[in-house]
Each structure stands twice: as C-alpha cells, then as structure tokens.
TIZATI-247659 format. One record per residue: x, y, z of N, C-alpha, C, O, CB in turn; chain. Coordinates in nm, 3 decimals, padded with zeros to 5 digits, always signed. Atoms other than C-alpha are relative to their C-alpha. Glycine has a CB too. Example, Ala and Ser with C-alpha at 12.3 -4.5 7.8 and 13.67 -1.06 7.14 Angstrom:
     npx     npy     npz    capx    capy    capz     cpx     cpy     cpz     opx     opy     opz    cbpx    cbpy    cbpz unit
 +00.089 -00.119 +00.000 +01.230 -00.450 +00.780 +00.090 +00.120 +00.000 +00.194 +00.118 +00.066 -00.099 +00.003 +00.125    A
 -00.082 -00.119 -00.006 +01.367 -00.106 +00.714 -00.077 +00.109 +00.073 -00.026 +00.220 +00.090 +00.041 +00.046 -00.142    A
***
This chain:
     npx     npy     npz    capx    capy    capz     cpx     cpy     cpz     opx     opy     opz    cbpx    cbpy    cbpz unit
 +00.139 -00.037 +00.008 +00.898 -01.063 -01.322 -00.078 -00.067 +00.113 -00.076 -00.018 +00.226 -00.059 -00.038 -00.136    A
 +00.092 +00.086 -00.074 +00.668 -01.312 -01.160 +00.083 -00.137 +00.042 +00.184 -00.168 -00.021 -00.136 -00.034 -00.096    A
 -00.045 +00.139 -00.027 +00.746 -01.668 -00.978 -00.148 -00.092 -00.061 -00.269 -00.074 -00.044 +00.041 -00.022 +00.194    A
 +00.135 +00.107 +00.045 +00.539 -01.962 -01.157 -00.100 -00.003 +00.101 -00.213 +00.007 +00.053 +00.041 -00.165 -00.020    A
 +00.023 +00.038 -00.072 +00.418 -02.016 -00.838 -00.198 +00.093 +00.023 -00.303 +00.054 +00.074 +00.138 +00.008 +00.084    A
 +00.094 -00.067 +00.019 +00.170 -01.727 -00.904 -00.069 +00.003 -00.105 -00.181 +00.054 -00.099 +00.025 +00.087 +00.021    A
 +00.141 +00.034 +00.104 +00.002 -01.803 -01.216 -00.109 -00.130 +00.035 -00.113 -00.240 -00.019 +00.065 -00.045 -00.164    A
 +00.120 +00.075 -00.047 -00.292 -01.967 -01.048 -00.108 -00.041 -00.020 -00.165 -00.136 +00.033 -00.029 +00.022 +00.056    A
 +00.087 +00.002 +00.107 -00.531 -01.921 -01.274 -00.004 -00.008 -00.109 +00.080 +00.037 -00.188 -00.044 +00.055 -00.006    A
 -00.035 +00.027 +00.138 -00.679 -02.061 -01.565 -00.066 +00.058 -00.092 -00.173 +00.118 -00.077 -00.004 -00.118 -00.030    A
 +00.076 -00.120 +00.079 -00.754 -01.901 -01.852 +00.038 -00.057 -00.145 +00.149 -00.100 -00.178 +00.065 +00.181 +00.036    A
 +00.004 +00.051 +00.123 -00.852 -02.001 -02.212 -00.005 +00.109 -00.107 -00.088 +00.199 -00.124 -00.109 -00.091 -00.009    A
 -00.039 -00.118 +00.090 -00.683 -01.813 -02.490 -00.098 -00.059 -00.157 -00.095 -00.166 -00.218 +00.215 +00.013 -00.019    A
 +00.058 +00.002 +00.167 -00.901 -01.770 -02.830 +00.039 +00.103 -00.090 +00.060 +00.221 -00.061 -00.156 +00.011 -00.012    A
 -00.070 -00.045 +00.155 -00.785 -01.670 -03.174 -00.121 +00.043 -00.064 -00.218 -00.033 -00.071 +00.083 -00.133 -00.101    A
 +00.129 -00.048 +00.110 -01.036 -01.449 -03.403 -00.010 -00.102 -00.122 +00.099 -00.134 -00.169 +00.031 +00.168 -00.076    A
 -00.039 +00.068 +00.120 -01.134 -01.681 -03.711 -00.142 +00.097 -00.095 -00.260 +00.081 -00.066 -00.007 -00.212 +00.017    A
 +00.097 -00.046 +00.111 -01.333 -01.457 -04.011 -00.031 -00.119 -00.088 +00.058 -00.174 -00.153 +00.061 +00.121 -00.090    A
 +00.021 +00.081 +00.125 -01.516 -01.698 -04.228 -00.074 +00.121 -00.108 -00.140 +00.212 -00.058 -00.112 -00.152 +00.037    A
 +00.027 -00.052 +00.113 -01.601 -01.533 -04.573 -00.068 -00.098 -00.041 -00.020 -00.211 -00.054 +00.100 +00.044 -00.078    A
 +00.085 +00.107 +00.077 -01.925 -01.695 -04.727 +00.011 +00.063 -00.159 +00.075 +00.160 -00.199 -00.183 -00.012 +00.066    A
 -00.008 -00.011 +00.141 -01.979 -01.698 -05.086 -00.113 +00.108 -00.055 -00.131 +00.142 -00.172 -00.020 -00.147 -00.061    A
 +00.087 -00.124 +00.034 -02.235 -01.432 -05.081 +00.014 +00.116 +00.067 -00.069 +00.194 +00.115 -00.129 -00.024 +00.011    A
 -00.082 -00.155 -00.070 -01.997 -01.164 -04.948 -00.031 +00.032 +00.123 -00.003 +00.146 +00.159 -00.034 +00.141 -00.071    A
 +00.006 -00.053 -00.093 -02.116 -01.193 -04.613 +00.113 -00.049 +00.130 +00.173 -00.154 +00.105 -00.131 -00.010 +00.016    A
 -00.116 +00.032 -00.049 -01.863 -01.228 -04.341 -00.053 -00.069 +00.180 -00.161 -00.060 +00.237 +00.108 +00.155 -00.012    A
 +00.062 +00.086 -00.173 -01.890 -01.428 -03.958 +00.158 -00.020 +00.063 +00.260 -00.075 +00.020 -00.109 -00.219 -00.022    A
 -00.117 +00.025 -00.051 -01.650 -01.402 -03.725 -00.025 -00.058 +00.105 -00.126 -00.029 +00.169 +00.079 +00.097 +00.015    A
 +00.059 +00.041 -00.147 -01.624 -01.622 -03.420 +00.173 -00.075 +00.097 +00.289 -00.056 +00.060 -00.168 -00.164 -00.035    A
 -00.130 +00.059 -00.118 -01.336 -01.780 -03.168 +00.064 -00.145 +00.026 +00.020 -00.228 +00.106 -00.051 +00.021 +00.139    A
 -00.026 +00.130 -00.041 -01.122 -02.071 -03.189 +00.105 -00.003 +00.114 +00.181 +00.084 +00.157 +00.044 -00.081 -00.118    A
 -00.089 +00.027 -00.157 -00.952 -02.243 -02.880 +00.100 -00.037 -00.013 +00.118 -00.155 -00.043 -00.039 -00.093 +00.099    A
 -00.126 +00.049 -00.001 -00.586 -02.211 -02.866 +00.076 -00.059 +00.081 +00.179 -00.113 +00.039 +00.054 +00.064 -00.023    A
 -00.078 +00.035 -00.095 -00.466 -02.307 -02.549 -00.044 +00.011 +00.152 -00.056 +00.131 +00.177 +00.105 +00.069 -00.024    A
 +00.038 -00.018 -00.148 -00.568 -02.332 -02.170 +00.178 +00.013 +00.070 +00.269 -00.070 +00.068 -00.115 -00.166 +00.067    A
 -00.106 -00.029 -00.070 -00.290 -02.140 -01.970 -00.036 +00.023 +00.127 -00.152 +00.016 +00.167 +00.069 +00.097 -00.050    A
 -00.001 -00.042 -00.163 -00.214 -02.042 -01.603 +00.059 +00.112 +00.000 +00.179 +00.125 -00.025 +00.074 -00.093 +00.106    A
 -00.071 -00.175 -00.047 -00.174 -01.647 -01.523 -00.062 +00.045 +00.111 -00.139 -00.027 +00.175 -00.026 +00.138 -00.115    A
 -00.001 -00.117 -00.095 -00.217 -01.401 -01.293 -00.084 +00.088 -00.071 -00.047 +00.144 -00.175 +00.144 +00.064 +00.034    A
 -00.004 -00.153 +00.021 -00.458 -01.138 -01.310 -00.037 +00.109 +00.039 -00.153 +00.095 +00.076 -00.025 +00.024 -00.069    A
 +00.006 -00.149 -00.091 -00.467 -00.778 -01.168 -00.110 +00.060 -00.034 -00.112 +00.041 -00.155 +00.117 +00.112 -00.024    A
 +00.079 -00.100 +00.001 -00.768 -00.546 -01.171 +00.127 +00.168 -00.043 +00.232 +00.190 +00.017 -00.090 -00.013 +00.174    A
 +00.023 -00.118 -00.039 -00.714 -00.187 -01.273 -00.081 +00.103 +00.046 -00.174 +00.061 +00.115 +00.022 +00.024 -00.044    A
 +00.100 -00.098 -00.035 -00.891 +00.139 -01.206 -00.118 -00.020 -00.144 -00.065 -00.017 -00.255 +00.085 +00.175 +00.018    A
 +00.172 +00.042 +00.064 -01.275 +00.066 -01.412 +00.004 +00.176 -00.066 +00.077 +00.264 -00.020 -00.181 -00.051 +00.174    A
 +00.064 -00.124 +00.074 -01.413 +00.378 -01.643 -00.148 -00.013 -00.030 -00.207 -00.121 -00.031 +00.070 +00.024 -00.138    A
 +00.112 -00.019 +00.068 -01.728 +00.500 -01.764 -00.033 +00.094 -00.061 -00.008 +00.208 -00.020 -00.076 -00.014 +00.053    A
 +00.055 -00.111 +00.050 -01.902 +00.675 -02.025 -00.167 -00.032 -00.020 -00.246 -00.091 +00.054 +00.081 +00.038 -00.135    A
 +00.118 +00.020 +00.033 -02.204 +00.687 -02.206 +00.022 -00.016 -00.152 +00.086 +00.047 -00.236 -00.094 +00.107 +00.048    A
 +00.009 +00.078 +00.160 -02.285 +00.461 -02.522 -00.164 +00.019 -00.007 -00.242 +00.025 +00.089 +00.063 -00.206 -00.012    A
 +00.151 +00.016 +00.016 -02.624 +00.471 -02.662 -00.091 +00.043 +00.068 -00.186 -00.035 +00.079 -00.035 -00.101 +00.000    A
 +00.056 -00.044 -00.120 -02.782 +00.673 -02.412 +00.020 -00.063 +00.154 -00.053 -00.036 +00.249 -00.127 -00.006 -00.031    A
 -00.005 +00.138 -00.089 -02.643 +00.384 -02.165 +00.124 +00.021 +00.101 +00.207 +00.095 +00.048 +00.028 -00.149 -00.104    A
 -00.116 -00.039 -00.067 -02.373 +00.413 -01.903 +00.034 -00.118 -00.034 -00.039 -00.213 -00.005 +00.010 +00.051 +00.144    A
 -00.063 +00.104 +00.009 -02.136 +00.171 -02.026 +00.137 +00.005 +00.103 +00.186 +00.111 +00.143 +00.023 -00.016 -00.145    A
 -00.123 +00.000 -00.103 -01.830 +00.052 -01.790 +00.106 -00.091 -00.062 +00.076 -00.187 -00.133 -00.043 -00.057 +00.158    A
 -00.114 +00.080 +00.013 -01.491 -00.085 -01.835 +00.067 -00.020 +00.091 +00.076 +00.064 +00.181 +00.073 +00.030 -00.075    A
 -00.116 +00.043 -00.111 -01.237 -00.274 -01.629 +00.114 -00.040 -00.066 +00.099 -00.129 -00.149 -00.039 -00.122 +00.097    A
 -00.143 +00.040 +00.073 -00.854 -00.304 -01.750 -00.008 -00.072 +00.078 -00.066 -00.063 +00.186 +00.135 +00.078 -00.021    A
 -00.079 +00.094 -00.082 -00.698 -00.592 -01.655 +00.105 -00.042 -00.036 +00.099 -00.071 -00.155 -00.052 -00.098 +00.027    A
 -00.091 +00.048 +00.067 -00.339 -00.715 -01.685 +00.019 -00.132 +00.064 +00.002 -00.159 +00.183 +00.111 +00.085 -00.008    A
 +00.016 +00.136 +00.054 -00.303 -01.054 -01.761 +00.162 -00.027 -00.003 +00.218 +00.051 -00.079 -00.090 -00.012 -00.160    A
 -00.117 +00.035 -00.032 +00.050 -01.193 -01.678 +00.002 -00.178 -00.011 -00.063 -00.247 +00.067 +00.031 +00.067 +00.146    A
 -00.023 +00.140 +00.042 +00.167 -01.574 -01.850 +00.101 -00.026 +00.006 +00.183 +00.053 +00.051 -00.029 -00.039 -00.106    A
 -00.144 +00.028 +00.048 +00.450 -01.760 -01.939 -00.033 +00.052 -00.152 -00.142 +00.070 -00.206 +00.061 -00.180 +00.018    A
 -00.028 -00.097 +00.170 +00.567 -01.596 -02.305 -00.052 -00.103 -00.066 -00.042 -00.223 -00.043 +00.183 +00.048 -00.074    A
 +00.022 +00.076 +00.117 +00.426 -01.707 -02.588 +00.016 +00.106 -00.140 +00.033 +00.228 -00.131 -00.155 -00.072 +00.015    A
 -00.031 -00.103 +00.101 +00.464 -01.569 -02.944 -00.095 +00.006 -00.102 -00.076 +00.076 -00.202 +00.127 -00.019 -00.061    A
 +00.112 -00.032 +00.098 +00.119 -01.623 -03.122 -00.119 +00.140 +00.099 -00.208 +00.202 +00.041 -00.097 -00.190 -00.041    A
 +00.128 -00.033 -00.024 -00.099 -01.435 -02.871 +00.001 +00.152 -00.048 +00.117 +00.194 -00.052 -00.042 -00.028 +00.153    A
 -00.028 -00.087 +00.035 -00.191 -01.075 -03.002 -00.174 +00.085 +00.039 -00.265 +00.033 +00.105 +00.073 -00.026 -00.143    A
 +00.100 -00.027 -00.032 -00.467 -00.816 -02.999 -00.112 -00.010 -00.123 -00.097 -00.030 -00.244 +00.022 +00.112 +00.061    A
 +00.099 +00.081 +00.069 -00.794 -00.885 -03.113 -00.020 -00.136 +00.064 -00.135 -00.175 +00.044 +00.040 -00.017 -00.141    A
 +00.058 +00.108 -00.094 -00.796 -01.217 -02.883 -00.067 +00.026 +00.072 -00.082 +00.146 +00.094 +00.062 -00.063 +00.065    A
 +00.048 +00.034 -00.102 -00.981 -01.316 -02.637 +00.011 -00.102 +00.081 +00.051 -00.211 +00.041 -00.078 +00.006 -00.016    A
 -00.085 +00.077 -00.104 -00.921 -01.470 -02.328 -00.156 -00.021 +00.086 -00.251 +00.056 +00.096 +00.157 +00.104 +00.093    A
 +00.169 +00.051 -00.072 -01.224 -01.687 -02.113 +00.058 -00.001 +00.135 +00.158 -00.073 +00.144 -00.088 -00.187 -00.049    A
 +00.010 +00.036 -00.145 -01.213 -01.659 -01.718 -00.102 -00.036 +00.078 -00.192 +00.043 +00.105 +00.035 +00.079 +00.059    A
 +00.124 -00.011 -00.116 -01.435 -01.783 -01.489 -00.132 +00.023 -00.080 -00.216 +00.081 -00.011 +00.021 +00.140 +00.118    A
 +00.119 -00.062 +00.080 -01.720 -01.723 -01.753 -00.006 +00.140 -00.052 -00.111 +00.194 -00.087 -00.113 -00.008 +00.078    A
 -00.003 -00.164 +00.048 -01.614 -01.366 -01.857 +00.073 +00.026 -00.123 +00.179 -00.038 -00.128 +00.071 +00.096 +00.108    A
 -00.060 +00.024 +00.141 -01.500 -01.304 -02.200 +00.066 +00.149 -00.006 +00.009 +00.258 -00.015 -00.124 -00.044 -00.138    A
 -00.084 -00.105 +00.019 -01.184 -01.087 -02.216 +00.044 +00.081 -00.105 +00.131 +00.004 -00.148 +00.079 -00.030 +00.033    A
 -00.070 -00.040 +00.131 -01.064 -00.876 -02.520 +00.117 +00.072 +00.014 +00.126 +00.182 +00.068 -00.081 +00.078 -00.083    A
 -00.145 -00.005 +00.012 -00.707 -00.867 -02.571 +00.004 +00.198 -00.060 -00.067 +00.233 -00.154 +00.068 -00.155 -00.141    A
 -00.001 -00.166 +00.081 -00.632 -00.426 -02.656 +00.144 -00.027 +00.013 +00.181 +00.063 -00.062 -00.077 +00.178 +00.087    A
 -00.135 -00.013 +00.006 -00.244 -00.497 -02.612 +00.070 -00.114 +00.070 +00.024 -00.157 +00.176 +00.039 +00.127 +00.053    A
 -00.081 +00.063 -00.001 +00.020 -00.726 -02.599 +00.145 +00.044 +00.073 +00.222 +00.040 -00.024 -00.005 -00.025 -00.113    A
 -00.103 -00.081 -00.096 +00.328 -00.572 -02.344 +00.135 -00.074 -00.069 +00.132 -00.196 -00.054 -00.024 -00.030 +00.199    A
 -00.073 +00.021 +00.053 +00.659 -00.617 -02.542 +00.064 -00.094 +00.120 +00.035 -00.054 +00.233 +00.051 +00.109 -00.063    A
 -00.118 +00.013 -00.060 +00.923 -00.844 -02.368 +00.128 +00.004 +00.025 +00.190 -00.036 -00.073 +00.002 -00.036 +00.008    A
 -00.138 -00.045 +00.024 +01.272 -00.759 -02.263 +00.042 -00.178 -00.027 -00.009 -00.279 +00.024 +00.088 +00.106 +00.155    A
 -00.117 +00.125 +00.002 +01.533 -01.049 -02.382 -00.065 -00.145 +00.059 -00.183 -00.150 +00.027 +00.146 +00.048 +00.113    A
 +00.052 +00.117 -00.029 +01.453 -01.418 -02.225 -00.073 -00.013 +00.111 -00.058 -00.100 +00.197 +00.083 -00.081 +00.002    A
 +00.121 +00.005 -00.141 +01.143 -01.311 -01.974 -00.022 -00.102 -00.057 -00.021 -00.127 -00.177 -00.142 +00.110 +00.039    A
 +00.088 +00.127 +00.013 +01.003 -01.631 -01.916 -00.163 +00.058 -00.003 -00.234 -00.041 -00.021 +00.032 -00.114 +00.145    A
 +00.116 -00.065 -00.044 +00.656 -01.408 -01.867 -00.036 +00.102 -00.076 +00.055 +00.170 -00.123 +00.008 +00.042 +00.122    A
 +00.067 -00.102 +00.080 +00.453 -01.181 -02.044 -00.141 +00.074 +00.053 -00.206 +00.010 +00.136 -00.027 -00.069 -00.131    A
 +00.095 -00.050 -00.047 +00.174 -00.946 -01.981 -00.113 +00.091 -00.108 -00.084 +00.195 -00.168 +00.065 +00.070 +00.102    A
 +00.085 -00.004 +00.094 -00.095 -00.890 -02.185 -00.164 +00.110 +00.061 -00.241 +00.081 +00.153 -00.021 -00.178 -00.036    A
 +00.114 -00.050 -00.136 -00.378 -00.611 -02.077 -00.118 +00.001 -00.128 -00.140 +00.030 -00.245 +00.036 +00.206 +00.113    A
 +00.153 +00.045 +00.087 -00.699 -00.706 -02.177 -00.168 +00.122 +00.099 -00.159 +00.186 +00.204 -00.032 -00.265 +00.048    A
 +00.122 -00.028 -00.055 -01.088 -00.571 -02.098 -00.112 -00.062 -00.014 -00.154 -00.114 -00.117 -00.027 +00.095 -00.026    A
 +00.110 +00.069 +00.011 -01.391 -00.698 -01.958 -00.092 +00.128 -00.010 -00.063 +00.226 +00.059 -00.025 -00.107 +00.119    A
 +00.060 -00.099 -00.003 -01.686 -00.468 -02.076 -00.129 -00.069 +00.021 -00.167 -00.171 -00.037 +00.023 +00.088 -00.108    A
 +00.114 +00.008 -00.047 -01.995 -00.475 -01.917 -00.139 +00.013 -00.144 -00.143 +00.106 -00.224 +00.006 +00.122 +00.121    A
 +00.082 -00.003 +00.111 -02.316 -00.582 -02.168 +00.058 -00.058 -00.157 +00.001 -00.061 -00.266 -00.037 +00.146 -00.006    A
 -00.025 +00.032 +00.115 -02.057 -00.728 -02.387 -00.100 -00.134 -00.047 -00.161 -00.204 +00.033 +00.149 -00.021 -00.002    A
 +00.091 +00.032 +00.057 -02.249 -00.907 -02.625 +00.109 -00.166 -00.067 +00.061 -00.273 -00.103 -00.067 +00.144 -00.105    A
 -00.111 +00.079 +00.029 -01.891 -01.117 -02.715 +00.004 +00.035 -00.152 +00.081 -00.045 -00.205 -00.015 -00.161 +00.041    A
 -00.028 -00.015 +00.097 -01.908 -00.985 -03.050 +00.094 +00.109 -00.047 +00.173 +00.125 +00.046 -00.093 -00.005 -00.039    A
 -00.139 -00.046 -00.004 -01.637 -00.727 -03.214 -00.042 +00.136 +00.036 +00.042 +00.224 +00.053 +00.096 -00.018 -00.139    A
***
C-alpha cells in the first residue's frame, strides 16, 4: 500500500458517545480516541442544493496504519476541520494500512 514514511499527518480520531438523560432526551457528542499519522487525498467535491442553499462536499480518503475500532459515524479532526467517517475500506490479509474515506461538508455545524 503506502510506506510509513508518508503518513505525515496528524489527525485526531473521535468516537460518537449518545448520552441518554432521564427525561428521554438524548445528546450526542465526541470522545478522543487516538492522535494518528495518515495521508490524505482530496477527491472530486459535489454540489447540490439543501435548504434553498448550495451546499458542497469534498471526499477524502484517509489512509493509516490498521486499526480495528475505527468505523463509520466517526470523526476525524485535521487542521481544524471536522471530518465524518461514511466508510471504512475493508483490508486484504496483514495490510499494515487502511483507508478510510471520510467528508468535509461545508457549513457543517459538527452535529449529526
């Protein structure tokens, strides 16, 4: 796949945590699992229209050493930009590396 040599960047992986209060209302927010070093690529950006609003997206794939908690529904912090995990890229047999493609959306608000 990749040489270590290229995960150059750092990047802080967060875990969804739902708290359930006692008056049925629910709060979800982000705990900090791990500061890693990846790689990551731009794809081709989209747009539609939300709310009368041109909203935009940017894929990005996200390339680590393997791990076996991260999944979708994370989020991932770069540089001040708050990523959301949409897929997890299976690995063949003992890749040391994994690739994970996430999106940054413009106006995100960081909520779900």
């Amino acid at each position: 796949m990749r040489a270590a040599g290229t995960l150059s960047e750092p990047l802080l992986l967060l875990r969804p945590d739902i708290h359930h209060a006692t008056d049925g209302s629910t709060t979800k927010s982000y705990a900090q699992v791990a500061l890693v070093w990846g790689q990551v690529r731009p794809s081709t950006g989209t747009e539609s229209m939300a709310a009368g609003r041109i909203a935009s997206t940017y894929p990005l794939t996200i390339t680590i050493r393997r791990r076996t908690d991260v999944a979708e529904g994370w989020r991932i912090e770069r540089d001040g930009q708050s990523l959301r995990v949409r897929a997890v890229i299976p690995h063949a047999g003992q890749d040391p590396f994994m690739q994970i493609l996430c999106e940054h959306e413009e106006g995100d608000d960081g909520g779900t």
